[in-house]
Structure formats: C-alpha cells, structure tokens
Backbone as JSON Lines, residues from 0, in Angstrom:
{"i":0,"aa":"X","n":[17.88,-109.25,14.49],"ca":[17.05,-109.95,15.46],"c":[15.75,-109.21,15.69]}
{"i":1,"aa":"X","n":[14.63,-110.17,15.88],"ca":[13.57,-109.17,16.22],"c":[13.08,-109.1,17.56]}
{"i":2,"aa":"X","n":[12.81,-107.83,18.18],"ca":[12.47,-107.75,18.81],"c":[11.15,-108.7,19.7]}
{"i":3,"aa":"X","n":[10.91,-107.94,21.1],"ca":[9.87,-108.75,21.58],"c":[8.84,-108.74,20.86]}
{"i":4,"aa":"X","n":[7.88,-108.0,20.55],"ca":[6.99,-107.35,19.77],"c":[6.7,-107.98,18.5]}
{"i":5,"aa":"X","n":[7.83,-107.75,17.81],"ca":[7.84,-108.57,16.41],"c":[7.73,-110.06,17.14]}
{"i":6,"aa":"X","n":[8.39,-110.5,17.23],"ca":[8.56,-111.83,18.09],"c":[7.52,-112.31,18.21]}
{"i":7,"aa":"X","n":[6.18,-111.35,19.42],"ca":[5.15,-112.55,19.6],"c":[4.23,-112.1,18.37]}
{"i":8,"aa":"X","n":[4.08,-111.22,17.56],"ca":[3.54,-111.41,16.49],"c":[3.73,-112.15,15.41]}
{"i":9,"aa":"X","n":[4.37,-112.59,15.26],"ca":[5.38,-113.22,14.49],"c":[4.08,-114.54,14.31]}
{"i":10,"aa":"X","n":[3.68,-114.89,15.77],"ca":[2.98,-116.07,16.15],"c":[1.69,-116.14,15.47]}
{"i":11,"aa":"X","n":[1.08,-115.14,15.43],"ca":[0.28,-115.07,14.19],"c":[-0.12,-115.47,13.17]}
{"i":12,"aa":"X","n":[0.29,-116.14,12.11],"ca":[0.79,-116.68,10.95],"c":[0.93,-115.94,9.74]}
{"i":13,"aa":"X","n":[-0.09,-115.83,8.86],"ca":[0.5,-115.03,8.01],"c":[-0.33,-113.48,7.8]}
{"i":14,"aa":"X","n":[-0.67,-113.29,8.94],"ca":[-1.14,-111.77,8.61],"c":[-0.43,-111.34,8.17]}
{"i":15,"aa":"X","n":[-0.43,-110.14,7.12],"ca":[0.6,-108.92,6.24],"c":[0.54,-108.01,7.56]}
{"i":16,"aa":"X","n":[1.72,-108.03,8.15],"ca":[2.29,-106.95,8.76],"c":[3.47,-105.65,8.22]}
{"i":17,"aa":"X","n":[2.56,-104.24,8.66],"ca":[3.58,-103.64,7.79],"c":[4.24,-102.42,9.16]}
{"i":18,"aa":"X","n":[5.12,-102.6,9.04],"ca":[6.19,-101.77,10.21],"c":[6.51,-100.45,9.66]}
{"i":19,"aa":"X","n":[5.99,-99.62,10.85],"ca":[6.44,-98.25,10.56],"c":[6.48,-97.54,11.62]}
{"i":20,"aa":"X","n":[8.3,-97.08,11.63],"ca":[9.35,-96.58,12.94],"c":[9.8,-95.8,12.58]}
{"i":21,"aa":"X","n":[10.44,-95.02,13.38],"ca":[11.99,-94.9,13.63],"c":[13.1,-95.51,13.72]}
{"i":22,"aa":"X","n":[14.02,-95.27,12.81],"ca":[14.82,-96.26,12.51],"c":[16.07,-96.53,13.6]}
{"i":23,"aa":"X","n":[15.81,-95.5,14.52],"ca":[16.66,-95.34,15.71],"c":[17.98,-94.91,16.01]}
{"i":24,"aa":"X","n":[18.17,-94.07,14.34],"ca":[19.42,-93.55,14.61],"c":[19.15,-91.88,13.46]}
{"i":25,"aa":"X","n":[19.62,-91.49,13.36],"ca":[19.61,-90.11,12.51],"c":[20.06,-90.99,11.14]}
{"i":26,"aa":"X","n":[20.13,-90.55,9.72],"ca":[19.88,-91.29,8.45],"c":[19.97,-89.92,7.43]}
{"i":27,"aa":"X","n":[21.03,-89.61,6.92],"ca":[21.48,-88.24,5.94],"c":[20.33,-88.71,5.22]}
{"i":28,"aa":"X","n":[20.02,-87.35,4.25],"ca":[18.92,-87.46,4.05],"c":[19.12,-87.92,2.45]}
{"i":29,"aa":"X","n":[20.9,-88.01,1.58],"ca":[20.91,-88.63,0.24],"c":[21.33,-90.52,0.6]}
{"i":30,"aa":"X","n":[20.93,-90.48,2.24],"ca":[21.32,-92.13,1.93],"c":[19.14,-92.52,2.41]}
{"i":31,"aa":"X","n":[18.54,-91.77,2.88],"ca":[17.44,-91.94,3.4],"c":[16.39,-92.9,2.36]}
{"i":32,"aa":"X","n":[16.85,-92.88,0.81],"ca":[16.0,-93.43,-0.08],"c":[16.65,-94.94,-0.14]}
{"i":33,"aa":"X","n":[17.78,-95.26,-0.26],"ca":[18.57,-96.53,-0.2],"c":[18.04,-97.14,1.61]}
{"i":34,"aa":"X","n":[17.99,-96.63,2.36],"ca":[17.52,-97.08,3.34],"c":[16.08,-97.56,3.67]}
{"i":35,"aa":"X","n":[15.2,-96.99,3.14],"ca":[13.79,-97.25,2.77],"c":[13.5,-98.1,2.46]}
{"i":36,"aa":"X","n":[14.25,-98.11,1.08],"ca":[14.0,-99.71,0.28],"c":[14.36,-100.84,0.73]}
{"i":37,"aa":"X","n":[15.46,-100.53,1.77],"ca":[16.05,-101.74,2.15],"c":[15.44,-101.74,3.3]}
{"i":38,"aa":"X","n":[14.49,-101.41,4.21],"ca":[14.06,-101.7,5.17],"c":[12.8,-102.37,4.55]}
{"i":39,"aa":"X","n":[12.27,-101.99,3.25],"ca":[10.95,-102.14,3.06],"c":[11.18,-103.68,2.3]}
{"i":40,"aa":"X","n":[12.23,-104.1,1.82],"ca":[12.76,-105.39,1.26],"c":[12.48,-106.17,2.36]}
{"i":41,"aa":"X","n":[13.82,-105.98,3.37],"ca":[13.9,-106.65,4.09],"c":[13.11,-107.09,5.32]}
{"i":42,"aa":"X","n":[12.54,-105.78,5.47],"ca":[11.66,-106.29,7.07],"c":[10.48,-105.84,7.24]}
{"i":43,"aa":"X","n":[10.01,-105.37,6.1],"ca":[8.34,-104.8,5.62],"c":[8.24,-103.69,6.58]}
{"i":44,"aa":"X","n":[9.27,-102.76,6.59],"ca":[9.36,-101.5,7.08],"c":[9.15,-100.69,6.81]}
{"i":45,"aa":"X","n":[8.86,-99.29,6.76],"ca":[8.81,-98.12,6.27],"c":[9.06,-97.05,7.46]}
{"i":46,"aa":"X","n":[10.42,-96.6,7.12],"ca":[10.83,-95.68,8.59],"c":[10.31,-94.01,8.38]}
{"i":47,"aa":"X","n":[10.16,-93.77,9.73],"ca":[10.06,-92.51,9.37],"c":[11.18,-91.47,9.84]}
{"i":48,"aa":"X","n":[11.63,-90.88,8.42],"ca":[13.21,-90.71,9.38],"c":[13.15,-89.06,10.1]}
{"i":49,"aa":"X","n":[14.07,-88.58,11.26],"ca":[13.63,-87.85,11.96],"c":[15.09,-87.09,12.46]}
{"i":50,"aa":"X","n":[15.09,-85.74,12.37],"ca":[16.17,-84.58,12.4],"c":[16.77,-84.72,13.44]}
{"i":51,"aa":"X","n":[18.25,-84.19,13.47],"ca":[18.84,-84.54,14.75],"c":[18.04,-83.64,15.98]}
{"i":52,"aa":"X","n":[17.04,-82.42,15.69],"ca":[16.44,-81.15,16.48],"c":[15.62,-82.5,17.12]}
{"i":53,"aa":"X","n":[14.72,-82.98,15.77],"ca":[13.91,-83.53,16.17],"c":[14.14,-84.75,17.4]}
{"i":54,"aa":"X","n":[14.77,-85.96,17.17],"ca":[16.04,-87.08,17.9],"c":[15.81,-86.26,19.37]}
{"i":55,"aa":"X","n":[16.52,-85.23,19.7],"ca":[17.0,-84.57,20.82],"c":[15.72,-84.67,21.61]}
{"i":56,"aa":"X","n":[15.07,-83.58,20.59],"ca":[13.6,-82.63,22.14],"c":[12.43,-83.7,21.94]}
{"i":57,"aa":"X","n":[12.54,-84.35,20.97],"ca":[11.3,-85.04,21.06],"c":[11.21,-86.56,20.96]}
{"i":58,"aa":"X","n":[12.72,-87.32,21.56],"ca":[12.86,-88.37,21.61],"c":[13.57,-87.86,23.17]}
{"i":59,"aa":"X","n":[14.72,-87.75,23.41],"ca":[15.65,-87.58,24.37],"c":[15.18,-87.02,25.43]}
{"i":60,"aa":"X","n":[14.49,-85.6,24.87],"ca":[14.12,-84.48,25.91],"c":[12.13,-84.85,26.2]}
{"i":61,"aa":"X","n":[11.52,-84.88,25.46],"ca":[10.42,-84.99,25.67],"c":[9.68,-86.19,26.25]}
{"i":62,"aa":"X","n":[10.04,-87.5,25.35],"ca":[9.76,-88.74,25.42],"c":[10.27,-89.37,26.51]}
{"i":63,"aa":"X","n":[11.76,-89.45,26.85],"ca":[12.62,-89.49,27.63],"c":[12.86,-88.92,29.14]}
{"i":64,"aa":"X","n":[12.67,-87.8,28.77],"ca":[13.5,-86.88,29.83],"c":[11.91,-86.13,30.91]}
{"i":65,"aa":"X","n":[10.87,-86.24,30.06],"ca":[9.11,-85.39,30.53],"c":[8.41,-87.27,30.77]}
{"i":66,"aa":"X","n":[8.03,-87.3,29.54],"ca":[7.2,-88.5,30.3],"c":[7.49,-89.97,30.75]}
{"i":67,"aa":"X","n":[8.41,-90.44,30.46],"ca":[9.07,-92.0,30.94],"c":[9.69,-91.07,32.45]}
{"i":68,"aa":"X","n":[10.35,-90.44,32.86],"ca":[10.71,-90.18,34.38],"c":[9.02,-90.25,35.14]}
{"i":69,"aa":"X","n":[8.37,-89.06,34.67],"ca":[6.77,-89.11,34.97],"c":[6.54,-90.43,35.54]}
{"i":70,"aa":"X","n":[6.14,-90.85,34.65],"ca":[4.93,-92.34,34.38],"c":[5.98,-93.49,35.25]}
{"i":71,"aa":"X","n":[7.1,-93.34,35.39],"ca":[7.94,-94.28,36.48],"c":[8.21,-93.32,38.32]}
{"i":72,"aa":"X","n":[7.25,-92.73,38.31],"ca":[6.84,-91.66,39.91],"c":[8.53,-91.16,39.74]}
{"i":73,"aa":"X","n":[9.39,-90.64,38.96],"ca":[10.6,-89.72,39.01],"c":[10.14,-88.61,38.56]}
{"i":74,"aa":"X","n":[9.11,-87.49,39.3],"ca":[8.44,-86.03,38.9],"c":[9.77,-85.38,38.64]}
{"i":75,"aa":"X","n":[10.49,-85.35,39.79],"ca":[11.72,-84.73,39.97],"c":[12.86,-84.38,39.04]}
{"i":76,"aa":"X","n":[12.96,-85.91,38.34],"ca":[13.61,-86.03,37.08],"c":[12.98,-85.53,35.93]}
{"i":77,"aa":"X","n":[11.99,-85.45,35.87],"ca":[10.93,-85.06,34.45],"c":[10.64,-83.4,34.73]}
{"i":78,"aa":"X","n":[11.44,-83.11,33.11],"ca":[11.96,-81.57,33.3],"c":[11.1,-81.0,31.76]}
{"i":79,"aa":"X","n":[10.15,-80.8,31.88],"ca":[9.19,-80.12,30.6],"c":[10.0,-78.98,30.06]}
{"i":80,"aa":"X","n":[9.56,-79.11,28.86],"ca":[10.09,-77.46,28.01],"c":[8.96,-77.94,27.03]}
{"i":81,"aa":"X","n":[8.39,-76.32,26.44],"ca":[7.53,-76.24,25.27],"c":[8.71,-76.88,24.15]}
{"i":82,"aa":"X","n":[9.85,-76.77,23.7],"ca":[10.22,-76.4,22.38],"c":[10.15,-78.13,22.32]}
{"i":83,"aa":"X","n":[10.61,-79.56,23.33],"ca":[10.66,-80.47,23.42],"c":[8.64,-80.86,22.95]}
{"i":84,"aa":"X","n":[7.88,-80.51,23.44],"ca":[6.56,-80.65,23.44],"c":[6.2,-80.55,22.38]}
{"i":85,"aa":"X","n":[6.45,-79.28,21.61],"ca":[6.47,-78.56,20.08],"c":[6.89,-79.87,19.21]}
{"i":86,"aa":"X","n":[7.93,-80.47,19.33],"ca":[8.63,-81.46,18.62],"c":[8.45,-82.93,19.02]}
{"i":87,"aa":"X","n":[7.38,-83.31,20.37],"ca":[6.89,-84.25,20.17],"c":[5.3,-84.0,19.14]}
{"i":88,"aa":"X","n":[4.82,-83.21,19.23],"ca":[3.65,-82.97,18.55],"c":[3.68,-83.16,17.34]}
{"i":89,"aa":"X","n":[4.8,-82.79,16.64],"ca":[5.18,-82.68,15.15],"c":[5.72,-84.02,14.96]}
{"i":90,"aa":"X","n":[6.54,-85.02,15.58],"ca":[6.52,-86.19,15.28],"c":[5.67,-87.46,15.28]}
{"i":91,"aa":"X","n":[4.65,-87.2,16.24],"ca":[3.48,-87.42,15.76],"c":[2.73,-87.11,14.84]}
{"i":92,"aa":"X","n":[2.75,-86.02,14.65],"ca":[1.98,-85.52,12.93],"c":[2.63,-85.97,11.92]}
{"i":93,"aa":"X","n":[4.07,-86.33,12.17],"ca":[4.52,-86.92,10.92],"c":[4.11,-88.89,10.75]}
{"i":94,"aa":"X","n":[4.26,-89.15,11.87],"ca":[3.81,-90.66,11.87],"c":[2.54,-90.6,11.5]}
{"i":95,"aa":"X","n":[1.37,-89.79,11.65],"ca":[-0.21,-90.02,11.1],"c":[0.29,-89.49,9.76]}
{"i":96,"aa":"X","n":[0.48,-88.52,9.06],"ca":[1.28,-88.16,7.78],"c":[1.24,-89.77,6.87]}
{"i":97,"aa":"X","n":[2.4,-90.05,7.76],"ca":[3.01,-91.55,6.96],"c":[1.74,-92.69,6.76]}
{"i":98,"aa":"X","n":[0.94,-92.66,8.4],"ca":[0.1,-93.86,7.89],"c":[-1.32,-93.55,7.32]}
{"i":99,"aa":"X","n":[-1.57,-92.45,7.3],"ca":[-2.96,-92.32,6.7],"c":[-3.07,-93.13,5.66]}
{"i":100,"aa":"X","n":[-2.0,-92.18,4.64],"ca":[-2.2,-92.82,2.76],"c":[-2.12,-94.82,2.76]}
{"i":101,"aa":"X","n":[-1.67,-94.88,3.61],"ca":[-1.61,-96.53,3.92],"c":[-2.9,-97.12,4.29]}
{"i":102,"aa":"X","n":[-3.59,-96.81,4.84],"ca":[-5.03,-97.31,5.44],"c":[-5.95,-97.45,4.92]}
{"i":103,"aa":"X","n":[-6.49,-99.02,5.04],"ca":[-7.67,-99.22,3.67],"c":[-8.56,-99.85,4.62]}
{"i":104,"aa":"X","n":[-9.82,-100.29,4.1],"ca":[-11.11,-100.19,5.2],"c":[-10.78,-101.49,6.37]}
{"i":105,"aa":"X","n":[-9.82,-102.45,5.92],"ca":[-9.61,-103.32,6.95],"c":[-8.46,-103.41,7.9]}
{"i":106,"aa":"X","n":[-7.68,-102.37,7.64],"ca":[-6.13,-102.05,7.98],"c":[-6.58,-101.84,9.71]}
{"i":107,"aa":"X","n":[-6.03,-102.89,10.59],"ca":[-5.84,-102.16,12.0],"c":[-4.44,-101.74,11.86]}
{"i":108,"aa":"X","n":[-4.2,-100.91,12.53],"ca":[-3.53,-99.78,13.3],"c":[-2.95,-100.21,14.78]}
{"i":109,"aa":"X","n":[-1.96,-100.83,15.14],"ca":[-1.06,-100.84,16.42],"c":[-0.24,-100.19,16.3]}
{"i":110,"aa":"X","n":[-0.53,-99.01,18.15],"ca":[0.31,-97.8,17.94],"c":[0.96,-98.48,19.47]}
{"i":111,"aa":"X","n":[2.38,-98.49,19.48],"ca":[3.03,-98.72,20.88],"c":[4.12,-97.6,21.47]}
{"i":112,"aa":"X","n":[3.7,-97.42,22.77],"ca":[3.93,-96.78,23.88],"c":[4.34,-94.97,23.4]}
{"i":113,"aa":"X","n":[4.81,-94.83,24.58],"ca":[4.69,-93.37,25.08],"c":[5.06,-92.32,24.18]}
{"i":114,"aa":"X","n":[5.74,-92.64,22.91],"ca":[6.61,-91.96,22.39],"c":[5.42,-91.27,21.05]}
{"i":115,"aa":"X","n":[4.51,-92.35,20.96],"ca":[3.53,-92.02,20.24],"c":[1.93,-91.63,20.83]}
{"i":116,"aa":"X","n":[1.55,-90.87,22.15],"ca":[0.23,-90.93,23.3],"c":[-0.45,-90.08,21.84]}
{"i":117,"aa":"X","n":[-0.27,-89.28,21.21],"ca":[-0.76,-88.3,20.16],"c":[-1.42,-88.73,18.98]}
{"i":118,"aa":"X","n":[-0.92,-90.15,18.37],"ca":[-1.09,-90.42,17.29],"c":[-2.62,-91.33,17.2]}
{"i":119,"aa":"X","n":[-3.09,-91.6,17.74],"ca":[-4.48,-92.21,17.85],"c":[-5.39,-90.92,17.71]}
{"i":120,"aa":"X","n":[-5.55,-89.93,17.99],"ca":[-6.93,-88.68,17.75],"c":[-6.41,-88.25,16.43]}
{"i":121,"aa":"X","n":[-4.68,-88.29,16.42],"ca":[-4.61,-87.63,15.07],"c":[-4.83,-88.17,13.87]}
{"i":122,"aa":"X","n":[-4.75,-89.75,13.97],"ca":[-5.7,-90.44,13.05],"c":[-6.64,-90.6,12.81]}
{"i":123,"aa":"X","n":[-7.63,-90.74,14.26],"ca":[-8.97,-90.65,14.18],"c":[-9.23,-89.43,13.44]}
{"i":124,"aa":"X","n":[-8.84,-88.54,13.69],"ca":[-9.31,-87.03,13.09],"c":[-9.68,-87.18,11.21]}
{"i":125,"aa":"X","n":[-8.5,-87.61,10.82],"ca":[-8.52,-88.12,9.53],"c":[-8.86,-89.01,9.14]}
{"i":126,"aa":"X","n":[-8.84,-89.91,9.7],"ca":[-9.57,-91.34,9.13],"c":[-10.52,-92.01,10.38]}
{"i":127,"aa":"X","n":[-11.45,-91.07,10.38],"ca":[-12.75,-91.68,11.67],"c":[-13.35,-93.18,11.9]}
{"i":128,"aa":"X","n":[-13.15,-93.57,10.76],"ca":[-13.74,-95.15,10.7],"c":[-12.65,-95.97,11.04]}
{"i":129,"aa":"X","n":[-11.18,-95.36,11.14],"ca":[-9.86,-96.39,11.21],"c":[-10.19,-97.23,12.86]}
{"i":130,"aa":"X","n":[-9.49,-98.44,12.4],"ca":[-9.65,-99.25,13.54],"c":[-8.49,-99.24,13.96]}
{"i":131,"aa":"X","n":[-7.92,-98.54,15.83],"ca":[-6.85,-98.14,16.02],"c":[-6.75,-98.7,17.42]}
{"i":132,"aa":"X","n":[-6.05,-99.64,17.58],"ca":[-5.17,-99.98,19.31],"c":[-4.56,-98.98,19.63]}
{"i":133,"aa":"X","n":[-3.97,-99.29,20.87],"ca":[-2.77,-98.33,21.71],"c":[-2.51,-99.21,22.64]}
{"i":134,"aa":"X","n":[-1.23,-99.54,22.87],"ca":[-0.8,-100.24,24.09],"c":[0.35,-99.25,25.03]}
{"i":135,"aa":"X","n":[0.5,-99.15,26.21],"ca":[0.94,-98.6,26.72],"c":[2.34,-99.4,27.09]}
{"i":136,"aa":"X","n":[3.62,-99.51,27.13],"ca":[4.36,-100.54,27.57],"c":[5.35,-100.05,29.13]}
{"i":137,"aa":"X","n":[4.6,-98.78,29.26],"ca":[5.32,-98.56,30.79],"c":[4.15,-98.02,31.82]}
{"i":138,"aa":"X","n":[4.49,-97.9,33.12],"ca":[3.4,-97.57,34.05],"c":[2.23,-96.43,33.81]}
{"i":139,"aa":"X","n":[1.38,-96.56,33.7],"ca":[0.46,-95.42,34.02],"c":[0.59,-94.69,35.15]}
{"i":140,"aa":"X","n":[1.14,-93.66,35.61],"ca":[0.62,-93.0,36.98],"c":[-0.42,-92.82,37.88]}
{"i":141,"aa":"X","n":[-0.25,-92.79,39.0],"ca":[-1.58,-92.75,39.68],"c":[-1.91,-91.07,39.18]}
{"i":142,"aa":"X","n":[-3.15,-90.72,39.45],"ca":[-3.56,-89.24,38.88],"c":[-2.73,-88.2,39.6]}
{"i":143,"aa":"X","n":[-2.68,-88.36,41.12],"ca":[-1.89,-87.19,41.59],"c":[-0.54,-87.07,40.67]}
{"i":144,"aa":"X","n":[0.61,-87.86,40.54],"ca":[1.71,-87.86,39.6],"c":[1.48,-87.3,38.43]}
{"i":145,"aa":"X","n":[0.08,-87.9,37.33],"ca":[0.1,-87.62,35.8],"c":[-0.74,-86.27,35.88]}
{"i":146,"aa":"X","n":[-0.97,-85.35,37.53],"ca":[-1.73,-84.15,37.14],"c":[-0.3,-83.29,37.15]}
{"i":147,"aa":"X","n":[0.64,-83.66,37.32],"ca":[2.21,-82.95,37.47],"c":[2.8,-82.3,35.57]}
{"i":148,"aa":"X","n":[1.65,-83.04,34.44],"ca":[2.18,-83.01,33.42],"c":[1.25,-82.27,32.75]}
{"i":149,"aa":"X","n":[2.19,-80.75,32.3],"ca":[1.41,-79.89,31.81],"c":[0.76,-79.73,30.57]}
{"i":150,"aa":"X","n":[1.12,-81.16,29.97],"ca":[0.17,-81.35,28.68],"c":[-0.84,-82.6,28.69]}
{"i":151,"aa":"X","n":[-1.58,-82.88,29.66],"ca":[-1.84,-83.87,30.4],"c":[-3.28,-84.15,29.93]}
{"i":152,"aa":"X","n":[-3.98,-82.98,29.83],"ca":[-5.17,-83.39,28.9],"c":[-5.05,-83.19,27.43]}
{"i":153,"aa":"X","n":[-4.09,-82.89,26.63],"ca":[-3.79,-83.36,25.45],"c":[-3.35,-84.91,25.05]}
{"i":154,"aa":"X","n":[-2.67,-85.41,26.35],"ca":[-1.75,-86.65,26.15],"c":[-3.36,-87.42,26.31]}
{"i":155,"aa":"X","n":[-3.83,-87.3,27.63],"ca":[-5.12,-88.14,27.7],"c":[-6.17,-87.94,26.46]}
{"i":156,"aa":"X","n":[-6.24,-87.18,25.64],"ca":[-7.17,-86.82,24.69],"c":[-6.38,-87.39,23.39]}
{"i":157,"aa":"X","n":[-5.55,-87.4,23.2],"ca":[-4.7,-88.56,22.11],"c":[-4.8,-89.28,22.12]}
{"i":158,"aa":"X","n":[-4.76,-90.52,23.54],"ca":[-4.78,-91.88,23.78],"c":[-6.38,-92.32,23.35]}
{"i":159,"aa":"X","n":[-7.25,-91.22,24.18],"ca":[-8.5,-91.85,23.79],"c":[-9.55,-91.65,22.33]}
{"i":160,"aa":"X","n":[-8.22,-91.52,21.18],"ca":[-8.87,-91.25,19.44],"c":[-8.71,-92.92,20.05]}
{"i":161,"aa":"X","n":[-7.71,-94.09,20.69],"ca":[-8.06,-95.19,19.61],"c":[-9.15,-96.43,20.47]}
{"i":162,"aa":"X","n":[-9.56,-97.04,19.96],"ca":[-10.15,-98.04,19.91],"c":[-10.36,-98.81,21.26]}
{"i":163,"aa":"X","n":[-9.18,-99.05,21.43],"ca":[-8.67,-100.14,22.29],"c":[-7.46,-99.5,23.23]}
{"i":164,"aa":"X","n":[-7.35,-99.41,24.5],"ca":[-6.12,-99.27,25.15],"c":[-5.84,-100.03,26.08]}
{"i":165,"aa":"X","n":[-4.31,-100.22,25.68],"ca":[-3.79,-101.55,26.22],"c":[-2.97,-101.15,27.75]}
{"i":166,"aa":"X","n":[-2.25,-101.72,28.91],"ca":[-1.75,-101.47,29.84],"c":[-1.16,-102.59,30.4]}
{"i":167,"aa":"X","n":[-0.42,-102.65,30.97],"ca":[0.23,-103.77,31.78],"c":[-0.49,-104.66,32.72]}
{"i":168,"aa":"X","n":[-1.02,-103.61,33.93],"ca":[-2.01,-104.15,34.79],"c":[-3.11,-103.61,35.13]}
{"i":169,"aa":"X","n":[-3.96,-103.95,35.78],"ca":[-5.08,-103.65,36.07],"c":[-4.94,-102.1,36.78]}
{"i":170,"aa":"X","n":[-3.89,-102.19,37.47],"ca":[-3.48,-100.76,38.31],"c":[-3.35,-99.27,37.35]}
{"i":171,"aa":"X","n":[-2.81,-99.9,36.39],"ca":[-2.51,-98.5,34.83],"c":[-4.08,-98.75,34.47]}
{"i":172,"aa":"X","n":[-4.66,-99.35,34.02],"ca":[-5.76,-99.44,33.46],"c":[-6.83,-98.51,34.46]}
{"i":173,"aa":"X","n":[-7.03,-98.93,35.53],"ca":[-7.61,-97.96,36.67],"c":[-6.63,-96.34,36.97]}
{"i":174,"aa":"X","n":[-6.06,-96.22,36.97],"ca":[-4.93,-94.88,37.25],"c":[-5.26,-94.55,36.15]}
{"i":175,"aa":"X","n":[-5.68,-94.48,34.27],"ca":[-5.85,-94.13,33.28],"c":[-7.1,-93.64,33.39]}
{"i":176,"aa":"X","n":[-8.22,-94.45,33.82],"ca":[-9.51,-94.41,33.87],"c":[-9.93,-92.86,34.68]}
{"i":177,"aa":"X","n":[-8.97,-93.11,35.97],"ca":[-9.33,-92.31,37.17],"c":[-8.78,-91.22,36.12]}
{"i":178,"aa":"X","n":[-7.77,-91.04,35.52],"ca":[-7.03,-89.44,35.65],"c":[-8.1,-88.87,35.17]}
{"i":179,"aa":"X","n":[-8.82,-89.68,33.65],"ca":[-9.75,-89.22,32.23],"c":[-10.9,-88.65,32.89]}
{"i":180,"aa":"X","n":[-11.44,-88.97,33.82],"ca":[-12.29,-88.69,34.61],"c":[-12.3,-87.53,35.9]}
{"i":181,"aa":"X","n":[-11.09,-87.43,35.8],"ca":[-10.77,-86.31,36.37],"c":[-9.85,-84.87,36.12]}
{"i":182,"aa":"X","n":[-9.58,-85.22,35.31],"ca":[-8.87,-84.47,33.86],"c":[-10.0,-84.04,33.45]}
C-alpha cells in the first residue's frame, strides 16, 4: 500500500518518480542486493540500507527520542547524546552519498521531515545548482523550545541549503523564520 505521500503524488501523472529510503527495518547485508532490485522493480526505489548502531542512535535515539519529543514542546522527554547526533550526521551523509550520482540538471529533490533537517546544505554543498524542497511534516517550535537543542544552528543551517521549505502552518513557518533570525 502506498503511503500518504506516495498517494497524493501519485496525482501527478506521469512524472518519473524515483524513491529513496529507508527501508524501515535492518536488511543482512548478503540479502541487501536481492532487496534493491526488488525495490527498484517494484516501486522505483532505491533504499538506503542502515546498521542496527545506526537504526538505534540515529533513528530511535536521535530522530525519535532528541528531536520529534522537541518539536512536539516534550523538552523533558528529548534526551540528547553526541554518539546519537554523530549517527544522525552520518546518515545523512549517506542519503546525499546516494543521491548526488543521481542528479541531472532537471532532477528536483524532495527531502521529507525531521529525520533528514541535514540533507539539503549537504547537497547544496555538492551540487549548488540542485533544485531542492524540504517539507517539514511535524511542528516547528516556538524559538524558546528549539533554543533547548544543542545542535540547533546546525539543524537550522541544513534546512536552509534547500530551496523551498515546507511546514504545516503558518505558525511553524513563522517559529522557523523567528528561530533563523535569532539563531
């Protein structure tokens, strides 16, 4: 089934859409080539597959556990560690990794939500002319909350490599504006 996402794109007609995730589960690494193909058959996928270290601190612990508590006003709940930070950084470097060699002068670039705030400068960096969205799909914080996050002008300096940033409401869109500006 496809998701929301796929779903309203879908509506589109026939733009070449090409998908590239996490496949959302850990993937040994002698079945990782049979899986590829068959994602890339079937659903014009290309995953990027990712260590159980990685899964943990930089899906569970970082993504999870630091900025979705954050960005939903749970400071309390959102428990930072470098080694989680370390390993969101690097999974981002691996997703720009994956899509650079893919990008040709008309290729946009939709990067969605929190799990990826990094991957827009790190593309821009490499491919300066790339044409790159970002949509955000959970709350922005007001600034007092997102000054609570000690990588906070890195996260804001990622978001703004791309193009376009997307937000729910007018309230994230202003709370984004304000932090950048005060950050």
């Amino acid at each position: 089934d496809l998701g929301g996402l796929a779903t309203a794109l879908s509506g589109i007609g026939d733009a070449p859409f090409l998908w590239l995730g996490w496949p959302g589960t850990h993937v040994a690494v002698e079945d990782r080539p049979r899986v590829a193909r068959a994602l890339r058959e079937s659903h014009r996928s290309i995953p990027v597959f990712l260590t159980r270290t990685q899964i943990e601190k930089y899906y569970n612990r970082f993504s999870n556990g630091v900025l979705w508590p954050l960005f939903h006003y749970l400071p309390e709940s959102s428990d930072f560690d470098l080694a989680s930070w370390n390993q969101y950084q690097e999974v981002n470097r691996r997703f720009a990794e994956q899509i650079v060699p893919l990008l040709r002068p008309d290729t946009i670039v939709w990067i969605h939500d929190y799990q990826l705030m990094l991957l827009p400068k790190l593309l821009r960096q490499q491919v300066p002319e790339a044409k790159i969205g970002f949509f955000l799909h959970i709350p922005f914080p007001s600034t007092e909350v997102y000054r609570l996050l000690p990588v906070r002008s890195e996260i804001l300096e990622g978001m703004l490599g791309a193009d376009v940033i997307g937000f729910h409401t007018h309230d994230y869109a202003r709370h984004f504006r304000n932090s950048c500006m005060r950050i």
